[in-house]
ROLUM-999098 format. One record per atom (N, C-alpha, C, O): residue number from 1; x, y, z; atom name; residue in one letter. Coordinates in steps of 0.2 Angstrom, whole numbers, plus 2048, in hexadecimal, padded with zeros to 3 digits. Layout:
<sites>
<NUM,<X,Y,Z>,CA,A>
...
</sites>
This chain:
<sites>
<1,<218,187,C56>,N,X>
<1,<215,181,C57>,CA,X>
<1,<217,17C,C51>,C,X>
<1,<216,17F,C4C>,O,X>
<2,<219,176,C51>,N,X>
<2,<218,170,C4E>,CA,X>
<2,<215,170,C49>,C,X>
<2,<210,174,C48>,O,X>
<3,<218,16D,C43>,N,X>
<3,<211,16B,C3D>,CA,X>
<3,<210,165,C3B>,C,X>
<3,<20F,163,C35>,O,X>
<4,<213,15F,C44>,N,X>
<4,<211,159,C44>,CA,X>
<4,<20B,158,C44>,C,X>
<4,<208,15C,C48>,O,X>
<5,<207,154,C42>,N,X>
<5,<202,151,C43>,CA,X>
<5,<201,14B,C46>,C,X>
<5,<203,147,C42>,O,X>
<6,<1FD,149,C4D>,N,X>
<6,<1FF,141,C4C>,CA,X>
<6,<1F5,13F,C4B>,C,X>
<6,<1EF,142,C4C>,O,X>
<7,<1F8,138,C47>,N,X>
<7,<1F4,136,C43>,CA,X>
<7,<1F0,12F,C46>,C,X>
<7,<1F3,12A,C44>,O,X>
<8,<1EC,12E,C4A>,N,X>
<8,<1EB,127,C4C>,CA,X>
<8,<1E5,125,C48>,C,X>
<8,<1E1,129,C48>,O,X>
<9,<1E6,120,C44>,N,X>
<9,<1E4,11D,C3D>,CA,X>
<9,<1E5,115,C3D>,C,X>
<9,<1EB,114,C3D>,O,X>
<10,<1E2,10F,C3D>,N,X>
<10,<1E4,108,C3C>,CA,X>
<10,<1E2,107,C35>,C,X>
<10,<1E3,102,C32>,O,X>
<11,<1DF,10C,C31>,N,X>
<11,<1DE,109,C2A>,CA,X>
<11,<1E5,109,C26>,C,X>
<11,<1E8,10E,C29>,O,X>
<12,<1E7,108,C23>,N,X>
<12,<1EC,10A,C21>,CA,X>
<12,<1EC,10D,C19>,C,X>
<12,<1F1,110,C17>,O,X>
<13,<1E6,10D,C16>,N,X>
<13,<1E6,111,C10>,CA,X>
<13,<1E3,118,C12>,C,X>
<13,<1E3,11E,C10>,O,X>
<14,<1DF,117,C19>,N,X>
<14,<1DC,11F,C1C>,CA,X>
<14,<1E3,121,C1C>,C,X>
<14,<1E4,126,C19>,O,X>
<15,<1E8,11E,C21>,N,X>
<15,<1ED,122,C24>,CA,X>
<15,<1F2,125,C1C>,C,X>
<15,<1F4,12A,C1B>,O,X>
<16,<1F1,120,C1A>,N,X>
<16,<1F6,122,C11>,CA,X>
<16,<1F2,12A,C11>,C,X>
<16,<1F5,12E,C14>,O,X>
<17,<1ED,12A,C0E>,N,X>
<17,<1EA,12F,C0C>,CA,X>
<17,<1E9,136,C10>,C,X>
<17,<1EA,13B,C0D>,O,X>
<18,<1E7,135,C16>,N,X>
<18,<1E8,13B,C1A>,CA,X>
<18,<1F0,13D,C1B>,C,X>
<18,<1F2,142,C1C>,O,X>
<19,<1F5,136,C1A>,N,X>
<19,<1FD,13A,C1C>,CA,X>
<19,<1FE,13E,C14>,C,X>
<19,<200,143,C14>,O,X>
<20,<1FD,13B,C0E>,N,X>
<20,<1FD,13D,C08>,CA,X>
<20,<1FC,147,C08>,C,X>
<20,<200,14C,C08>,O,X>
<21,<1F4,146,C0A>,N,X>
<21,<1F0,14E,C0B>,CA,X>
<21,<1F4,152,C0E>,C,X>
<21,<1F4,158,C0E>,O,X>
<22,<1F6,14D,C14>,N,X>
<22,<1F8,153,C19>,CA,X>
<22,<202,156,C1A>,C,X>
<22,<204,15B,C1D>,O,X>
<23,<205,152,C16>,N,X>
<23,<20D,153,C14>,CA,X>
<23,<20B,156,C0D>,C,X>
<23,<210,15A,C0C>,O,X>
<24,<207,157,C08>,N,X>
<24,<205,15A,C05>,CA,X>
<24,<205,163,C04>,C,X>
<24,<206,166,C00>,O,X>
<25,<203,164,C0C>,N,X>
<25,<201,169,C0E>,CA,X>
<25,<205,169,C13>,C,X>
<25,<203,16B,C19>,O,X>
<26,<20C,166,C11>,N,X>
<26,<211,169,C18>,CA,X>
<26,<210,167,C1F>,C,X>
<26,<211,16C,C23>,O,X>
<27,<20F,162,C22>,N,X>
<27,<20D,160,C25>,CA,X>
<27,<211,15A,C28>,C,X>
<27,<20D,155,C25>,O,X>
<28,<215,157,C2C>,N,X>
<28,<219,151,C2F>,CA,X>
<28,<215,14F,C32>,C,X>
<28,<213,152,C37>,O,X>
<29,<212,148,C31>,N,X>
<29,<20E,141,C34>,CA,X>
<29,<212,13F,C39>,C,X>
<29,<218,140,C39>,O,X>
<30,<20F,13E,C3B>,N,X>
<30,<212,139,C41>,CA,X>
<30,<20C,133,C43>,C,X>
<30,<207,134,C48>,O,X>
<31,<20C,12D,C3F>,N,X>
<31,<205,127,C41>,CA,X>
<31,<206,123,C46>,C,X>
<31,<20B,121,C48>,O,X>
<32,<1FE,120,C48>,N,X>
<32,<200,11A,C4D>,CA,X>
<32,<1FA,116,C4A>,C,X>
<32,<1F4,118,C4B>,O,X>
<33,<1FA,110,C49>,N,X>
<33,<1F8,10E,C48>,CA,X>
<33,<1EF,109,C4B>,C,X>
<33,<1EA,106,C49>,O,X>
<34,<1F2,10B,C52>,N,X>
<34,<1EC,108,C59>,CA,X>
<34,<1EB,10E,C5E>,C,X>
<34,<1EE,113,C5C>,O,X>
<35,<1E9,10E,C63>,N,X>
<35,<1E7,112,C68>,CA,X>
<35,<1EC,111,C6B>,C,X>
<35,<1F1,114,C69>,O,X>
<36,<1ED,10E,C70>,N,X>
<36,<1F4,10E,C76>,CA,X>
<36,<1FA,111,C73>,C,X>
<36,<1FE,114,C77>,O,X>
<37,<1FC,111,C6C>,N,X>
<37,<202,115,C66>,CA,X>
<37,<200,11C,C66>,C,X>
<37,<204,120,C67>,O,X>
<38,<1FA,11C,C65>,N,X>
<38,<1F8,125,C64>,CA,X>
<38,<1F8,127,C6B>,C,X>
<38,<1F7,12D,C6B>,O,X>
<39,<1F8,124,C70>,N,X>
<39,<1F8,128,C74>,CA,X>
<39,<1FF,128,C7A>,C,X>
<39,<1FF,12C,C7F>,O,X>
<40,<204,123,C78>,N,X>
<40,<20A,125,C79>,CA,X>
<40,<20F,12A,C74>,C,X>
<40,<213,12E,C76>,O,X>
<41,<20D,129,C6C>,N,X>
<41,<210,12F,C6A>,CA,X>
<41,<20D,136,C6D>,C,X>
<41,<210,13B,C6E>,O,X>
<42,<206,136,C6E>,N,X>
<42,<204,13D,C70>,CA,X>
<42,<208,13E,C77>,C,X>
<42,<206,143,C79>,O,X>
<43,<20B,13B,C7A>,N,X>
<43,<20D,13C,C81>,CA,X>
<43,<216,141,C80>,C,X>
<43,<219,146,C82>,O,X>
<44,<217,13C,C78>,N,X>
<44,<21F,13D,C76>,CA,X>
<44,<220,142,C71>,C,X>
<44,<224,141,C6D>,O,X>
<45,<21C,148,C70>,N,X>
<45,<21C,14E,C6D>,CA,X>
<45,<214,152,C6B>,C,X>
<45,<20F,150,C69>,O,X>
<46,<219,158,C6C>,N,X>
<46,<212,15C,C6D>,CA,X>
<46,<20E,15C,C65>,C,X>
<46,<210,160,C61>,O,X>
<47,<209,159,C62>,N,X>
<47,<207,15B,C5C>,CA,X>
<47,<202,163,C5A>,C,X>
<47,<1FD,165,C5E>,O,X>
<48,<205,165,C54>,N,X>
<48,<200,168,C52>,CA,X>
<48,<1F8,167,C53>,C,X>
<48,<1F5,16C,C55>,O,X>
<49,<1F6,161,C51>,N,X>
<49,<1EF,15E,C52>,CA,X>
<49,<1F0,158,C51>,C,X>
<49,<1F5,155,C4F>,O,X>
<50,<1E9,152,C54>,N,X>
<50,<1EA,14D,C53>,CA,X>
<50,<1E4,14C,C4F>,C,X>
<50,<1E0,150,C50>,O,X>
<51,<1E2,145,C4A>,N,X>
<51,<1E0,143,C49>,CA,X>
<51,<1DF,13C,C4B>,C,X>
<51,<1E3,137,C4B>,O,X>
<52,<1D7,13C,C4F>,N,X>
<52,<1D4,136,C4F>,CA,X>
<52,<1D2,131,C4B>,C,X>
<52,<1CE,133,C46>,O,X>
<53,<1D3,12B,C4B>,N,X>
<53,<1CC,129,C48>,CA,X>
<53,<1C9,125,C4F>,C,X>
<53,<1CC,124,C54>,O,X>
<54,<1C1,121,C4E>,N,X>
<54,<1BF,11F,C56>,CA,X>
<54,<1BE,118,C55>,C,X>
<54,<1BE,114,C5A>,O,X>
<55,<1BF,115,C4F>,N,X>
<55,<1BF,10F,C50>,CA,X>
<55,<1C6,10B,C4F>,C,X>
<55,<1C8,109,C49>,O,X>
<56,<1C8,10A,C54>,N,X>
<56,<1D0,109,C56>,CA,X>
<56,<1D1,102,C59>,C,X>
<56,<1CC,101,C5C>,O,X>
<57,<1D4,0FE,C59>,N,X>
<57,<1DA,0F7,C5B>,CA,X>
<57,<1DB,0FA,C62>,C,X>
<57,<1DE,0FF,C64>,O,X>
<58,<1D9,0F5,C64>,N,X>
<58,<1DF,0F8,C6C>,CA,X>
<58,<1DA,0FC,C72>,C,X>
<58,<1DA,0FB,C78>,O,X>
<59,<1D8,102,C6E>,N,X>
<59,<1D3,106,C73>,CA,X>
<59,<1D0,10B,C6E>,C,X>
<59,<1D3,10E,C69>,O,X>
<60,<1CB,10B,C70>,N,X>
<60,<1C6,110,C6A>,CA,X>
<60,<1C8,119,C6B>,C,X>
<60,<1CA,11C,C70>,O,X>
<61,<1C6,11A,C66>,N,X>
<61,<1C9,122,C65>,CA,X>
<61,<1C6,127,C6A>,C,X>
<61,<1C8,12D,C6B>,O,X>
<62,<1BF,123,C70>,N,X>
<62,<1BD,127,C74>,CA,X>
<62,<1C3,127,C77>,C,X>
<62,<1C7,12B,C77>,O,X>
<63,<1C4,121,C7B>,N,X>
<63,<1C9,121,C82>,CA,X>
<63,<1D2,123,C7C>,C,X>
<63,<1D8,124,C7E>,O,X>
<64,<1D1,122,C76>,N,X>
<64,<1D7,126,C76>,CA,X>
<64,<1D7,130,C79>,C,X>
<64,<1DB,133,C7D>,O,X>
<65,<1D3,131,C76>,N,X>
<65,<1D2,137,C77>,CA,X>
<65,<1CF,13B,C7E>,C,X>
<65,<1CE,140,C80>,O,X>
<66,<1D0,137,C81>,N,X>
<66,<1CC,136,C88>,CA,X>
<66,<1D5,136,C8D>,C,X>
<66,<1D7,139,C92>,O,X>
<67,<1D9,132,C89>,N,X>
<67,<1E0,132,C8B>,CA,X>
<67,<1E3,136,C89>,C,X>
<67,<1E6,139,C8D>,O,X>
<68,<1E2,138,C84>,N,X>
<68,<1E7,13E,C82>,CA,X>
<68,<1E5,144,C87>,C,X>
<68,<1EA,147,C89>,O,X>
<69,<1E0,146,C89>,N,X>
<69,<1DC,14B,C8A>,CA,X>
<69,<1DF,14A,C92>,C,X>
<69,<1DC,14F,C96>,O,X>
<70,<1E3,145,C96>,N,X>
<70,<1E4,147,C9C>,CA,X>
<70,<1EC,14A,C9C>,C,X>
<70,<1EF,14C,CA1>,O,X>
<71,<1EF,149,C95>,N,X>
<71,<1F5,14C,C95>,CA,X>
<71,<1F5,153,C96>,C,X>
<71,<1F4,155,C90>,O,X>
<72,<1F6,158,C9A>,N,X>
<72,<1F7,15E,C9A>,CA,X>
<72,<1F8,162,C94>,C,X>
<72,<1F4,166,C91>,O,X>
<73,<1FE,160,C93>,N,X>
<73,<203,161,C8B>,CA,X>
<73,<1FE,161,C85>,C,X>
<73,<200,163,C7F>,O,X>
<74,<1F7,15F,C87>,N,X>
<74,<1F4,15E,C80>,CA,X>
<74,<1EF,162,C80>,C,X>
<74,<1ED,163,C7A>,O,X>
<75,<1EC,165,C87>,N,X>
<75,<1E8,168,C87>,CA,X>
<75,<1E4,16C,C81>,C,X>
<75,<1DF,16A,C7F>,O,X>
<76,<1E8,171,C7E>,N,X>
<76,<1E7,174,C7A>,CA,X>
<76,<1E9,171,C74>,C,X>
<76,<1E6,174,C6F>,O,X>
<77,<1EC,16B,C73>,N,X>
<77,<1EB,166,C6A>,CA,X>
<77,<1E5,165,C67>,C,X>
<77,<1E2,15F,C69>,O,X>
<78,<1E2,169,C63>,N,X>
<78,<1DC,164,C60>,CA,X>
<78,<1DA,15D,C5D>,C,X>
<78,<1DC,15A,C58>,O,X>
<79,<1D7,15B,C61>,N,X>
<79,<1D7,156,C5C>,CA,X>
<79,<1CE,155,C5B>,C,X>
<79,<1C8,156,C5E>,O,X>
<80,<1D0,150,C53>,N,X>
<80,<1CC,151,C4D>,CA,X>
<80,<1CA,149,C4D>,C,X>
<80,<1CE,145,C4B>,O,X>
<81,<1C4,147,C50>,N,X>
<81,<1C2,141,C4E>,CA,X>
<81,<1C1,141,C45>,C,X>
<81,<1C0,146,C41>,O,X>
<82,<1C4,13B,C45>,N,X>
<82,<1C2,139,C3C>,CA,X>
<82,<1C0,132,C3B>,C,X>
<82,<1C4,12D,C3B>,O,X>
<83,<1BB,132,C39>,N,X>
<83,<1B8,12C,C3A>,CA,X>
<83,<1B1,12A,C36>,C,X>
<83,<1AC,12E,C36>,O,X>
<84,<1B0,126,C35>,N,X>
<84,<1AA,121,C32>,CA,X>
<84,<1A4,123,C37>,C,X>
<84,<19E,125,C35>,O,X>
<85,<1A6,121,C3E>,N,X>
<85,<1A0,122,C41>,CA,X>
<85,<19B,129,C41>,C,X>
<85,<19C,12E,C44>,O,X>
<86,<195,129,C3D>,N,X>
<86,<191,12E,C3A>,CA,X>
<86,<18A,12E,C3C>,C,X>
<86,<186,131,C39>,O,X>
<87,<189,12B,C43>,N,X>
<87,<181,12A,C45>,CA,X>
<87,<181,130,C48>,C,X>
<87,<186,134,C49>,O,X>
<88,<17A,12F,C4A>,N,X>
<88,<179,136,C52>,CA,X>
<88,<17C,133,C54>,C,X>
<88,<17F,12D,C53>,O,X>
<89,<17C,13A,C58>,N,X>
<89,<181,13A,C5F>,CA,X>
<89,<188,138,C5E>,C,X>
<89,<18C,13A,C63>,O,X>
<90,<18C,134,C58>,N,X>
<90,<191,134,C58>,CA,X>
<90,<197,13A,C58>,C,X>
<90,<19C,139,C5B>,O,X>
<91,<195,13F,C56>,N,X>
<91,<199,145,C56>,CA,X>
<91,<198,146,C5D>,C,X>
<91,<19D,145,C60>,O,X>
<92,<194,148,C60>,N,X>
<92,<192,14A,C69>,CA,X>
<92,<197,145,C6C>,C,X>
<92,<19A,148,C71>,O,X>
<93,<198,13E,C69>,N,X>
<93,<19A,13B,C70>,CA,X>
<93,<1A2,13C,C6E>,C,X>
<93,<1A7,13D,C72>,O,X>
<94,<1A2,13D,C67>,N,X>
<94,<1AB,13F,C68>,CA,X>
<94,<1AE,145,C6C>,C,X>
<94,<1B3,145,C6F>,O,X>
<95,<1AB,14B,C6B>,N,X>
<95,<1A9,151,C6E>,CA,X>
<95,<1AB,14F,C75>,C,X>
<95,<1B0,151,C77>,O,X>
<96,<1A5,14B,C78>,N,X>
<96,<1A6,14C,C82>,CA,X>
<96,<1AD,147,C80>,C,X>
<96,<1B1,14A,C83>,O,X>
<97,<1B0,142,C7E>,N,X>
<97,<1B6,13D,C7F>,CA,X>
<97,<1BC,145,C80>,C,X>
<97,<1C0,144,C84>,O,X>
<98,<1BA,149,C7E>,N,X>
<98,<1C1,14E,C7E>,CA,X>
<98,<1C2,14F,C75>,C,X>
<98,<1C8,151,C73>,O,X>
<99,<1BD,14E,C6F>,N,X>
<99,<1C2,151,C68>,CA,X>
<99,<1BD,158,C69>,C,X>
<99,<1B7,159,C6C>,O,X>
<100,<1C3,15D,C63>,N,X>
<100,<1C1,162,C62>,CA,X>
<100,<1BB,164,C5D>,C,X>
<100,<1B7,168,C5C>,O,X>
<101,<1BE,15C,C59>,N,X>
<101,<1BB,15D,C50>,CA,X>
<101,<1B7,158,C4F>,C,X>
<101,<1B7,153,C53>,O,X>
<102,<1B4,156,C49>,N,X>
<102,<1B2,150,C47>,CA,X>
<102,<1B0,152,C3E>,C,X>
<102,<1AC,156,C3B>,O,X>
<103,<1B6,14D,C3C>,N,X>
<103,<1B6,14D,C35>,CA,X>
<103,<1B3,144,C34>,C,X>
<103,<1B5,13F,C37>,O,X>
<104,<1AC,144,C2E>,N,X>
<104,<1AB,13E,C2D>,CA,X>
<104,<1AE,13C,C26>,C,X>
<104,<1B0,140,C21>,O,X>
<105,<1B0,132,C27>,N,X>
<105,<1B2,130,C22>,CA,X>
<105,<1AD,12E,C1B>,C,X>
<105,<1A7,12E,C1C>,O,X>
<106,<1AE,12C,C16>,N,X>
<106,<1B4,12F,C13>,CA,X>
<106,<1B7,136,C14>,C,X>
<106,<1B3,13A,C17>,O,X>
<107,<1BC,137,C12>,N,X>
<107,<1C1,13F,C13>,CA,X>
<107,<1BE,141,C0D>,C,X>
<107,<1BB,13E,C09>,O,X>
<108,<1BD,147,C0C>,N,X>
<108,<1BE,14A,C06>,CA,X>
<108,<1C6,14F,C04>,C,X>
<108,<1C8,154,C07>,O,X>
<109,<1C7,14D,BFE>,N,X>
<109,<1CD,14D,BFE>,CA,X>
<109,<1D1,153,BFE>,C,X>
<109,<1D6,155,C01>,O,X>
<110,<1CC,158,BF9>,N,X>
<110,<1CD,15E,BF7>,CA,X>
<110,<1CB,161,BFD>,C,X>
<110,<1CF,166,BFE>,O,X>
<111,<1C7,160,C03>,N,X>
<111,<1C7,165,C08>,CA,X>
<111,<1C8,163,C0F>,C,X>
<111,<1C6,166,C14>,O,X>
<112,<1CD,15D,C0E>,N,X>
<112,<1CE,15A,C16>,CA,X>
<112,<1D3,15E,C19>,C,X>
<112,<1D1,160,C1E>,O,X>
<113,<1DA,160,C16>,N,X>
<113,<1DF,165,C18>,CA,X>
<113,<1DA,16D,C1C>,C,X>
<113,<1DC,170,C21>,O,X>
<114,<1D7,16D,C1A>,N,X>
<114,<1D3,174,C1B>,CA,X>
<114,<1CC,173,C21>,C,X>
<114,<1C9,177,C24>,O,X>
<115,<1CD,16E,C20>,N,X>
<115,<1C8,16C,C25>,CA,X>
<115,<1CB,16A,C2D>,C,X>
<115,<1C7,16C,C32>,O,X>
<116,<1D0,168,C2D>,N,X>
<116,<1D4,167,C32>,CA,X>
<116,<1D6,16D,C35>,C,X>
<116,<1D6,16E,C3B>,O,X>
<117,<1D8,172,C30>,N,X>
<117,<1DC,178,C34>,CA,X>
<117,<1D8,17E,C35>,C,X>
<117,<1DB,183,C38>,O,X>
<118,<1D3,17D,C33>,N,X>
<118,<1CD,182,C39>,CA,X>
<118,<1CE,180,C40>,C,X>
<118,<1CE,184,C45>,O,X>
<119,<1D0,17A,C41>,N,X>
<119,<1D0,179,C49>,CA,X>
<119,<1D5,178,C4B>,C,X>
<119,<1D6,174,C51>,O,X>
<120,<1DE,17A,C47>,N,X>
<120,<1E3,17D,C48>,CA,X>
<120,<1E3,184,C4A>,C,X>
<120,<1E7,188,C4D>,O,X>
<121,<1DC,187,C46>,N,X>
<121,<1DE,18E,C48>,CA,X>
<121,<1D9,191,C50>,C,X>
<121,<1DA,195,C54>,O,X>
<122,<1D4,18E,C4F>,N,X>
<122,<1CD,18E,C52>,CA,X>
<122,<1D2,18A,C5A>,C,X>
<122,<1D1,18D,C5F>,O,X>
<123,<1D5,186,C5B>,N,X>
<123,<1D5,184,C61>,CA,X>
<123,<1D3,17E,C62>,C,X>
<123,<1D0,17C,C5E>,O,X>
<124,<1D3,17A,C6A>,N,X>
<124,<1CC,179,C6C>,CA,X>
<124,<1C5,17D,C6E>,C,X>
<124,<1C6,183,C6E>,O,X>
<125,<1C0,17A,C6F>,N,X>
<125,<1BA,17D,C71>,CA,X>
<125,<1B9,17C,C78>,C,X>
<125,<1B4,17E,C7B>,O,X>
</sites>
């Protein structure tokens, strides 16, 4: 498999730092900046995992991952919301959208790489 990552992210110091961590640890980014991008690059190769975030330009990180999740091809790609949003039920609702994971922001630096790939090796659920 792959040790593309794609990365849908509109912050652009989030997106620095998560591609920083994750080429760090060997790993090929591939970013999109809005929802409609992240879910045409997932259409244009297979990723290792994706990460989310949910509050996106264009279409929010539910109905991205809501699209990704009708691609066949991705069935099995985890993807990891990452994101600010930290109330109840926020984790539950990215869960039913179709993500595997849910990492809240800020990242922590020392253990974001390691936190993601429990659910490189774990699968979806």
């Amino acid at each position: 498999m792959t040790n593309k990552i794609l990365l849908i992210e509109d912050n652009e110091q989030n997106r620095y730092l998560a591609t920083f961590l994750l080429e760090k640890s060997g790993y090929s980014v591939v970013p999109a900046s809005n929802g409609p991008t992240g879910v045409e690059l997932g259409s244009s190769f297979r990723p290792k995992g994706i990460l989310l975030d949910i509050q996106l330009p264009g279409m929010d990180g539910y109905q991205v991952a809501r699209a990704l999740r009708l691609n066949p091809s991705l069935n099995d790609v985890p993807i990891i919301a990452v994101t600010s949003y930290a109330m109840a039920g926020d984790r539950e609702k990215a869960m039913e959208a179709g993500c595997d994971g849910y990492i809240e922001k800020p990242i922590d630096p020392e253990t974001f790489v390691s936190e993601i790939e429990k659910f490189f090796r774990r699968g979806p659920s």
